[in-house]
PADOVO-856201 format. One record per atom (N, C-alpha, C, O): x, y, z; residue number from 0; atom name. Coordinates in nm, 3 decimals. Layout:
BEGIN
+---------+---------+---------+-----+-------+
:      px :      py :      pz : num : atomo :
+---------+---------+---------+-----+-------+
:       X :       Y :       Z : NUM :    CA :
...
+---------+---------+---------+-----+-------+
END
This chain:
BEGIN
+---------+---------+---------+-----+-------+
:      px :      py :      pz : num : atomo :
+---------+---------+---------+-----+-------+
:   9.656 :  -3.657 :  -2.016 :   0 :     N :
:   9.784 :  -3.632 :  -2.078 :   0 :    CA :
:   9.799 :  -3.482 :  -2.099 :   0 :     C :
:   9.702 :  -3.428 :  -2.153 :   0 :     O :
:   9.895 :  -3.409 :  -2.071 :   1 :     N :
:   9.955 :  -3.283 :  -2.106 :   1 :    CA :
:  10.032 :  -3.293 :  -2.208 :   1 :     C :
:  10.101 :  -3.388 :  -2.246 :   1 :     O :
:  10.015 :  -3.178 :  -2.256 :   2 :     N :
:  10.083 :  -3.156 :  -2.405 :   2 :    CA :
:  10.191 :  -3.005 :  -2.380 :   2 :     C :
:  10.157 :  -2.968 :  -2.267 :   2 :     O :
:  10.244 :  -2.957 :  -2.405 :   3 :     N :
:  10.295 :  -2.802 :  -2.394 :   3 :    CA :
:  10.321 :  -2.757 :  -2.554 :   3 :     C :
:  10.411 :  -2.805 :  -2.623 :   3 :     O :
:  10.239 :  -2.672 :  -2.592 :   4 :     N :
:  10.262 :  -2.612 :  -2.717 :   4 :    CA :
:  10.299 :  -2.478 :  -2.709 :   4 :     C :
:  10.222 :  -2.409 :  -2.643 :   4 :     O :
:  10.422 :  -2.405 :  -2.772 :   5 :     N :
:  10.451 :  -2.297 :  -2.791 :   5 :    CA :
:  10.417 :  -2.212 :  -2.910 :   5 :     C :
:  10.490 :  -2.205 :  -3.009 :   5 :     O :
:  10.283 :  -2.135 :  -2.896 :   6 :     N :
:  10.211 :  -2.056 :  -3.017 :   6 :    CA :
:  10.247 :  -1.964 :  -3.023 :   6 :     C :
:  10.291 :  -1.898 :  -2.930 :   6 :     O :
:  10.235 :  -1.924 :  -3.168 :   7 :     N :
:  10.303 :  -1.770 :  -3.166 :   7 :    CA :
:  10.145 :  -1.659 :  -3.079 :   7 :     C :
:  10.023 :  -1.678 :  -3.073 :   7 :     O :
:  10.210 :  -1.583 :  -3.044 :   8 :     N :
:  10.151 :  -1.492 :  -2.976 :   8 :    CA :
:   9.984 :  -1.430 :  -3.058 :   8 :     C :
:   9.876 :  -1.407 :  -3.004 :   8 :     O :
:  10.021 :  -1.420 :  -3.188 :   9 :     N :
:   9.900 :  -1.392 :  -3.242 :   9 :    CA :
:   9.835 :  -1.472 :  -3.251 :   9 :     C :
:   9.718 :  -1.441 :  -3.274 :   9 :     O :
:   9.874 :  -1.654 :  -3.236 :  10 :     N :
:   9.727 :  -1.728 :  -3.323 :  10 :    CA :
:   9.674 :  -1.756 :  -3.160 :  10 :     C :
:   9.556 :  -1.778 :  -3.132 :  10 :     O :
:   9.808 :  -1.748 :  -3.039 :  11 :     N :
:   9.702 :  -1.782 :  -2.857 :  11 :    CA :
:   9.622 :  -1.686 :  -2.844 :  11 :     C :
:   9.556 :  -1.708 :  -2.742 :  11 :     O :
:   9.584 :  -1.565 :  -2.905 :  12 :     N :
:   9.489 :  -1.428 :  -2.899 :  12 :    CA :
:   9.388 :  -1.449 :  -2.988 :  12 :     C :
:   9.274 :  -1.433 :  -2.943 :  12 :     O :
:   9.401 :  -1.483 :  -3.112 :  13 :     N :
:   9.285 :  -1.555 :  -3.210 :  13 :    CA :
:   9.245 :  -1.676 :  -3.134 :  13 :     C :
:   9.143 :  -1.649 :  -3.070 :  13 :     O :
:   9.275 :  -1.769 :  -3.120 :  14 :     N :
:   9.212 :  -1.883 :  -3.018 :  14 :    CA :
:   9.156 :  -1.846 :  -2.898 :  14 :     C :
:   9.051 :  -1.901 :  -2.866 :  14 :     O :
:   9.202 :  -1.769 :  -2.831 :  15 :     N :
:   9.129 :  -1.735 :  -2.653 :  15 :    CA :
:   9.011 :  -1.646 :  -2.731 :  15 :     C :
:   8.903 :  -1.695 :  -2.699 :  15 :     O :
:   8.997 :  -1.555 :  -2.804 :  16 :     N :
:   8.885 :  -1.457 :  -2.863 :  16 :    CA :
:   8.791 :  -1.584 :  -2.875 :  16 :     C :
:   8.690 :  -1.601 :  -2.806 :  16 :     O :
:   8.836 :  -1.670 :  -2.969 :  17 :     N :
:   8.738 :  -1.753 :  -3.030 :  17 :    CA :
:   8.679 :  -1.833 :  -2.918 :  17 :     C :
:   8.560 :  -1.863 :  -2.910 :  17 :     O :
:   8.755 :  -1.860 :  -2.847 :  18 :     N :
:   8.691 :  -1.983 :  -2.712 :  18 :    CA :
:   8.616 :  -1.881 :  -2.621 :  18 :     C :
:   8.517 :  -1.926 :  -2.562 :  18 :     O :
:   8.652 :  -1.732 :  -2.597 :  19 :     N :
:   8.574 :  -1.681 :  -2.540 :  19 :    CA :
:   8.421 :  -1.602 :  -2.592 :  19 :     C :
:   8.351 :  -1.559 :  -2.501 :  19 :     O :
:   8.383 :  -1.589 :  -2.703 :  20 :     N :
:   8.321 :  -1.614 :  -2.775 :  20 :    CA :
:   8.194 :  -1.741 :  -2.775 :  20 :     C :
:   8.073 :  -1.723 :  -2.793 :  20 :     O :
:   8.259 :  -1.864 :  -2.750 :  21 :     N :
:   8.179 :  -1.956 :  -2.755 :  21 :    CA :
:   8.153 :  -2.013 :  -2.614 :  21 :     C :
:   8.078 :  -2.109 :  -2.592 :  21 :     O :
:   8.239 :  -1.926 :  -2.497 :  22 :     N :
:   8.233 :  -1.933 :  -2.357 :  22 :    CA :
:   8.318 :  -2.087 :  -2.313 :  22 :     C :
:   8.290 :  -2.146 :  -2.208 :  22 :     O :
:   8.386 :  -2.121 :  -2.377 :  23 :     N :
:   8.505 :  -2.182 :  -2.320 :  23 :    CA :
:   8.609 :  -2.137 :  -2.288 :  23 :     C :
:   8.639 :  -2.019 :  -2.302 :  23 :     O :
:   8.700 :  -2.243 :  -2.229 :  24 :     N :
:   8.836 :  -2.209 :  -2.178 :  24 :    CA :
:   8.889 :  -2.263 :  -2.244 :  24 :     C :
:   8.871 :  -2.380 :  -2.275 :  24 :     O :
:   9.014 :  -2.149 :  -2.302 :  25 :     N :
:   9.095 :  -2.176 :  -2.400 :  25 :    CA :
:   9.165 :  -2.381 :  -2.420 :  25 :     C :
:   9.156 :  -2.473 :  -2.502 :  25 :     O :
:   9.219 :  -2.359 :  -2.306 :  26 :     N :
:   9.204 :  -2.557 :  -2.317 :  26 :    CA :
:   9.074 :  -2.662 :  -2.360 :  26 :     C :
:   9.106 :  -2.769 :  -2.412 :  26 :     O :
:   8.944 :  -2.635 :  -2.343 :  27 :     N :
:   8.831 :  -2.669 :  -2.406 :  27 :    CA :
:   8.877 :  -2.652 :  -2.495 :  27 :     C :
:   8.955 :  -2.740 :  -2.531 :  27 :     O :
:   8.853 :  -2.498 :  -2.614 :  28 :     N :
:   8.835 :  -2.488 :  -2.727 :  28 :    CA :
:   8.927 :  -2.589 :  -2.768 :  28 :     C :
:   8.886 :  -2.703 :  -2.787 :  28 :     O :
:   9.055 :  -2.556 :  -2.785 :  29 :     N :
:   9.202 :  -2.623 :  -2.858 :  29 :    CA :
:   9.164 :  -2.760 :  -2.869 :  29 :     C :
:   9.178 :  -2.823 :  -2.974 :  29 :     O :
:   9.105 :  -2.823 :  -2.738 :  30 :     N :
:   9.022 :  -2.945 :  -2.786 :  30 :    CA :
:   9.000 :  -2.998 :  -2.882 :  30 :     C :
:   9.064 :  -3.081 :  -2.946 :  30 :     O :
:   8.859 :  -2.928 :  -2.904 :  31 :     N :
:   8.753 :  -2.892 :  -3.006 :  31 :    CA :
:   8.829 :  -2.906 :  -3.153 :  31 :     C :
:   8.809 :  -2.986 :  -3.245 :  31 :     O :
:   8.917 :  -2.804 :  -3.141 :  32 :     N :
:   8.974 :  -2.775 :  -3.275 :  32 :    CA :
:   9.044 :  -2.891 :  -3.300 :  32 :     C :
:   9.014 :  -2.957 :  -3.400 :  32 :     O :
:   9.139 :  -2.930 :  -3.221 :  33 :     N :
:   9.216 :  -3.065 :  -3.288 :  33 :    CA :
:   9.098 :  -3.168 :  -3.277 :  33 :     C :
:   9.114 :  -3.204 :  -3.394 :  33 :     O :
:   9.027 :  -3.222 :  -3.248 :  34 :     N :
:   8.913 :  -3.282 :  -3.276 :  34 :    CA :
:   8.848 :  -3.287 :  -3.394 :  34 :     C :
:   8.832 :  -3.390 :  -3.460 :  34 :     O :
:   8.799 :  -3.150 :  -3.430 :  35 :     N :
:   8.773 :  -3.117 :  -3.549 :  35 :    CA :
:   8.898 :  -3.200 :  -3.624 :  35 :     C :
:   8.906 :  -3.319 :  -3.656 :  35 :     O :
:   8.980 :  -3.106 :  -3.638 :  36 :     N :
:   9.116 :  -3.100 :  -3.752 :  36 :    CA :
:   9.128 :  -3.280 :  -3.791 :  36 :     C :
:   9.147 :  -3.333 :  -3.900 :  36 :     O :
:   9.108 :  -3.343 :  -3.653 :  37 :     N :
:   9.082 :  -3.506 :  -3.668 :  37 :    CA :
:   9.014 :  -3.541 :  -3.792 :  37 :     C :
:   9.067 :  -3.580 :  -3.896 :  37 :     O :
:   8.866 :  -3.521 :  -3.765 :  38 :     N :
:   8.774 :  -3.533 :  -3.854 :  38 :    CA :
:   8.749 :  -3.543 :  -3.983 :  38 :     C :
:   8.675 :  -3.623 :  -4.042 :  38 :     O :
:   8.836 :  -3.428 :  -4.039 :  39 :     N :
:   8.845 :  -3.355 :  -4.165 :  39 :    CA :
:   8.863 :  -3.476 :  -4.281 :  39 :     C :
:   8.819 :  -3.477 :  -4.396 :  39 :     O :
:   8.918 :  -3.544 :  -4.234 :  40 :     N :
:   8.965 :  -3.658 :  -4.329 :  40 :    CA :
:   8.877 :  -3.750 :  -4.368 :  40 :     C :
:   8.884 :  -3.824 :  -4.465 :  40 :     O :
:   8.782 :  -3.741 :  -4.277 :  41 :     N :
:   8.690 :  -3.870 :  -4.224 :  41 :    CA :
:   8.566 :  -3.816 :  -4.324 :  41 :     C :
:   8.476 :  -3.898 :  -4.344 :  41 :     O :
:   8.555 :  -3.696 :  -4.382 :  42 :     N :
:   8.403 :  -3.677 :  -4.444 :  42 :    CA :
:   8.276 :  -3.683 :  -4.417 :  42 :     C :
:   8.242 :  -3.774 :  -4.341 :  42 :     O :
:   8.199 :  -3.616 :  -4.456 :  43 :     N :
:   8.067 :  -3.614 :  -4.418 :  43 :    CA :
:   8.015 :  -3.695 :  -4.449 :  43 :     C :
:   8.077 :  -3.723 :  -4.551 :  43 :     O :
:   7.916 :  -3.788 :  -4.437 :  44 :     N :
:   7.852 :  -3.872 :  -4.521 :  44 :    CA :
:   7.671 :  -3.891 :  -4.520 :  44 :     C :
:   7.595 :  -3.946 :  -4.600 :  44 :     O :
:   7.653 :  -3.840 :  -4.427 :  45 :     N :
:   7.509 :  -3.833 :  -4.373 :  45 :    CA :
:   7.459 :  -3.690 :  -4.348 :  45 :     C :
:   7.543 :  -3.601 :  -4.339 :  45 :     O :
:   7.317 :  -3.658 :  -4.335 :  46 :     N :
:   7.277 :  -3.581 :  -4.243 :  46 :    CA :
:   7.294 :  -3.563 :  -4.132 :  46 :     C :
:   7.307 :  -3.453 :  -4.079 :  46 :     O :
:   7.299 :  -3.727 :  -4.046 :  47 :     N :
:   7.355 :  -3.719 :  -3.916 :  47 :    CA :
:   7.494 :  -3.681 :  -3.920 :  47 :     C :
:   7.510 :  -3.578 :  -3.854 :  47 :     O :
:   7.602 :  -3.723 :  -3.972 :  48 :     N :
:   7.724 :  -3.659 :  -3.955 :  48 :    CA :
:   7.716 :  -3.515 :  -3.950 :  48 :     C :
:   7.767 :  -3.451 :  -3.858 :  48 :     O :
:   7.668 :  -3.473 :  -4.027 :  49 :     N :
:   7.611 :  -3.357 :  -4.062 :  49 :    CA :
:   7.617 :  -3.252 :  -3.932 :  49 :     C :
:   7.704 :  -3.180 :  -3.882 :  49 :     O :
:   7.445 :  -3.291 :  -3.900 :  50 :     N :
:   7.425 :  -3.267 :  -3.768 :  50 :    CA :
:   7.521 :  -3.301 :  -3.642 :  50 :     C :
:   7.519 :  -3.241 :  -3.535 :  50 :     O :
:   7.589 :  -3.387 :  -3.668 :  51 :     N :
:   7.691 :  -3.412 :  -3.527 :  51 :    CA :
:   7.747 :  -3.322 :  -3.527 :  51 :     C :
:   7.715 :  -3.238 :  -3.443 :  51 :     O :
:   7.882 :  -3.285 :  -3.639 :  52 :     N :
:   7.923 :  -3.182 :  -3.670 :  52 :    CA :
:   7.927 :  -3.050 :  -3.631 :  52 :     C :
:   8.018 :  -2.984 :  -3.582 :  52 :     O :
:   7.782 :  -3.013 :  -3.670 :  53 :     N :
:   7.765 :  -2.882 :  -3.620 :  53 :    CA :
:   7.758 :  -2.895 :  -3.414 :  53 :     C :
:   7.827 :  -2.839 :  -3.329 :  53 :     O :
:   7.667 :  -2.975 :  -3.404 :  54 :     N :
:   7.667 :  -2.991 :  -3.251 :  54 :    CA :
:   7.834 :  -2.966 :  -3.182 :  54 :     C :
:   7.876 :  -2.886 :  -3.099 :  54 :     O :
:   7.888 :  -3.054 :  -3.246 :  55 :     N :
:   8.037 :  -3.042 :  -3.239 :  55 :    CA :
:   8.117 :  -2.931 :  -3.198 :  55 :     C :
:   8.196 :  -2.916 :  -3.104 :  55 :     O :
:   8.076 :  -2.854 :  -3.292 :  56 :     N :
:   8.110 :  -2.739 :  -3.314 :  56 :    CA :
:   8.060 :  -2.636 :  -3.238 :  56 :     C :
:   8.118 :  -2.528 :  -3.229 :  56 :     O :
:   7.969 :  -2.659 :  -3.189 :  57 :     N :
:   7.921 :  -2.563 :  -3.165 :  57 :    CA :
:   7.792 :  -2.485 :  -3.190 :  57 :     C :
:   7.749 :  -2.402 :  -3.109 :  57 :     O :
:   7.720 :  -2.517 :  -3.326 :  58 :     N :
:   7.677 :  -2.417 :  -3.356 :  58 :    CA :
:   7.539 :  -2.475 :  -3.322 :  58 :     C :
:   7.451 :  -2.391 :  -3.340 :  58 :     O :
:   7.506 :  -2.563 :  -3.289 :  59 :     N :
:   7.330 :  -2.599 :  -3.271 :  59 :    CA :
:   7.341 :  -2.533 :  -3.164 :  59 :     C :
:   7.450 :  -2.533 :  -3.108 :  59 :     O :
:   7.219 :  -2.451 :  -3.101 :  60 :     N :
:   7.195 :  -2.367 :  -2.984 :  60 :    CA :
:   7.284 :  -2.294 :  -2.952 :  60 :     C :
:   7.316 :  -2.276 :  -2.834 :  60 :     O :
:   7.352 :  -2.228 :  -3.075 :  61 :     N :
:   7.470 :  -2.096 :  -3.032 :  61 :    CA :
:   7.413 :  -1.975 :  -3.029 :  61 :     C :
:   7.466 :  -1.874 :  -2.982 :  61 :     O :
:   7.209 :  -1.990 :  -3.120 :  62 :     N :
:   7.194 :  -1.852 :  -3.103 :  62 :    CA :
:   7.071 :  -1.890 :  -3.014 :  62 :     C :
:   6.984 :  -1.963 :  -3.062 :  62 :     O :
:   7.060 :  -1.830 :  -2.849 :  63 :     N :
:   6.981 :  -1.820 :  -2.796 :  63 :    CA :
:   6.909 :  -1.703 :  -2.793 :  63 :     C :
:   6.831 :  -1.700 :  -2.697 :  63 :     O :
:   6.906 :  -1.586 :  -2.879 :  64 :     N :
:   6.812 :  -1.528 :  -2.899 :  64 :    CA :
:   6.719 :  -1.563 :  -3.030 :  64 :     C :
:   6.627 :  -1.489 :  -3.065 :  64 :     O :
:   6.741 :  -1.642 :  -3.074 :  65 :     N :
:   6.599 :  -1.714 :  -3.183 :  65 :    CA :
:   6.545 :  -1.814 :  -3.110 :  65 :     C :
:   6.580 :  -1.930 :  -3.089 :  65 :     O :
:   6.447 :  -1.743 :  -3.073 :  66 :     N :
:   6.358 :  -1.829 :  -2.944 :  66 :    CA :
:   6.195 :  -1.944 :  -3.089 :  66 :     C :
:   6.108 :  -2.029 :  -3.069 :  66 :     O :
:   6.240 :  -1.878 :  -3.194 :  67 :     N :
:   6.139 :  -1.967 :  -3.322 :  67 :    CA :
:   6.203 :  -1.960 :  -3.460 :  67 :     C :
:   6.166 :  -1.899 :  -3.561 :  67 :     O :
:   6.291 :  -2.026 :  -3.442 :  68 :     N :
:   6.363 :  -2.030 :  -3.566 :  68 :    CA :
:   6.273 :  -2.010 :  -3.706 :  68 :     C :
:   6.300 :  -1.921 :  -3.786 :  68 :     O :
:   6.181 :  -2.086 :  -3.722 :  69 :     N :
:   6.085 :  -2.093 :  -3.862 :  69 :    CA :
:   6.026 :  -1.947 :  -3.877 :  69 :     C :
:   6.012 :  -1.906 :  -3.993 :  69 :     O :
:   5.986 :  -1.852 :  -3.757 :  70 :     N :
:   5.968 :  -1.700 :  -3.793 :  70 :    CA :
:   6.095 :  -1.630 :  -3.805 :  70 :     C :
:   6.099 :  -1.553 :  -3.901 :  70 :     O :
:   6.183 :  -1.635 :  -3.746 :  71 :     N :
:   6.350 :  -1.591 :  -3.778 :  71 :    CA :
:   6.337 :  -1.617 :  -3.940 :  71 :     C :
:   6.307 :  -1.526 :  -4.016 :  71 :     O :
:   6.359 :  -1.732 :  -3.977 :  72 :     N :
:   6.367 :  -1.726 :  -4.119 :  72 :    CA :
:   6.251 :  -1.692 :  -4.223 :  72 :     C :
:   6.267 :  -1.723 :  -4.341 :  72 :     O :
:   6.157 :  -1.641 :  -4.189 :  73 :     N :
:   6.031 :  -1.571 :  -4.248 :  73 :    CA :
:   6.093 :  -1.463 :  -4.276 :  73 :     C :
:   6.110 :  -1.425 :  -4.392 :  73 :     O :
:   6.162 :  -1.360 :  -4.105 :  74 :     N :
:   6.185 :  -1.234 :  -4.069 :  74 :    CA :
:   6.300 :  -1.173 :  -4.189 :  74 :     C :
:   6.317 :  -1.065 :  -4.245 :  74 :     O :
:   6.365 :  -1.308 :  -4.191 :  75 :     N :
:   6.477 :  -1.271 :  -4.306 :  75 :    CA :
:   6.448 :  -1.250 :  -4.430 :  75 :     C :
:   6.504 :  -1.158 :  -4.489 :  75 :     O :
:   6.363 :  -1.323 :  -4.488 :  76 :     N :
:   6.325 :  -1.395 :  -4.578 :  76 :    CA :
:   6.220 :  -1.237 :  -4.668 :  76 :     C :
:   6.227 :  -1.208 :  -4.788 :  76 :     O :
:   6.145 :  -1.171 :  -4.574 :  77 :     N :
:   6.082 :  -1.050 :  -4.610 :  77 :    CA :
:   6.217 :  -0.945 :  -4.558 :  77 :     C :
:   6.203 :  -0.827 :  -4.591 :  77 :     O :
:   6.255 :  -0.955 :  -4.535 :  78 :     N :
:   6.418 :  -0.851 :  -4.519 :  78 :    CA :
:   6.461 :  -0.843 :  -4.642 :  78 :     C :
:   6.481 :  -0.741 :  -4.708 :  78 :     O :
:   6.478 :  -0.971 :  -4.677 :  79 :     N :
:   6.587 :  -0.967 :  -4.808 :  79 :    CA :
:   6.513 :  -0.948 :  -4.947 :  79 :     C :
:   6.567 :  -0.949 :  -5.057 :  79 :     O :
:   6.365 :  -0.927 :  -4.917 :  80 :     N :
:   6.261 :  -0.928 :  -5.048 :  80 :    CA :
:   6.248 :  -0.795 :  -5.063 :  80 :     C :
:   6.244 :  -0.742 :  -5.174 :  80 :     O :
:   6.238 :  -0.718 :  -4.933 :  81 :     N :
:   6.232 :  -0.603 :  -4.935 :  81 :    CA :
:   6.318 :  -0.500 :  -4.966 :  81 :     C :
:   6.286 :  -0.382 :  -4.976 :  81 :     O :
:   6.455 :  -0.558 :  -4.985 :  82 :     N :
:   6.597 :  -0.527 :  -4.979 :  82 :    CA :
:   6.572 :  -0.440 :  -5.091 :  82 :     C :
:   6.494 :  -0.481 :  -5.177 :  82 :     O :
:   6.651 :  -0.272 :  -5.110 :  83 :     N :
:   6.651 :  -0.207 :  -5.214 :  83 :    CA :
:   6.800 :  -0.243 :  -5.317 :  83 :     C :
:   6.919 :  -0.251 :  -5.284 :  83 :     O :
:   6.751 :  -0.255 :  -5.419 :  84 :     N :
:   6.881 :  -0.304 :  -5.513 :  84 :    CA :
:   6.934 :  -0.154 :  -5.530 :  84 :     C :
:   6.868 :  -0.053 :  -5.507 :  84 :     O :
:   7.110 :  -0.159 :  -5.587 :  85 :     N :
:   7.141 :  -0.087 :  -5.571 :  85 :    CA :
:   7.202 :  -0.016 :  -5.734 :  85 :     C :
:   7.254 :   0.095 :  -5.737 :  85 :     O :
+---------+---------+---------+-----+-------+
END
């Protein structure tokens, strides 16, 4: 099914950034998002929802340079201990 939506010019430039960003095509993302926007109603209720969610979204394996997540969050973890107060 085709849809034709007429966006204002600034939010089709915020959306293509964002889909290109996550290396989709702007028709993917918009997907995504009304998908999401679906959801919203529906609540979390689990860990697994949880986790779907993010998969969903995007964000499980969005950062492929943390090749060991559990030292990533060590790395931070003495970052932010070390942090000078101000």
């Amino acid at each position: 099914m085709s849809v034709m939506l007429d966006l204002p010019q600034s939010l089709e430039k915020e959306l293509s950034t964002e889909a290109a960003q996550l290396g989709l095509s702007l028709s993917e993302y918009v997907i995504r998002v009304l998908i999401a926007g679906r959801r919203v109603g529906q609540g979390i209720k689990s860990g697994a929802d949880l986790v779907n969610y993010w998969h969903n979204e995007g964000l499980i394996g969005s950062r492929s340079d943390i090749v060991d997540s559990q030292e990533h969050a060590r790395l931070l973890r003495r970052q932010a201990e070390q942090r000078v107060k101000e």
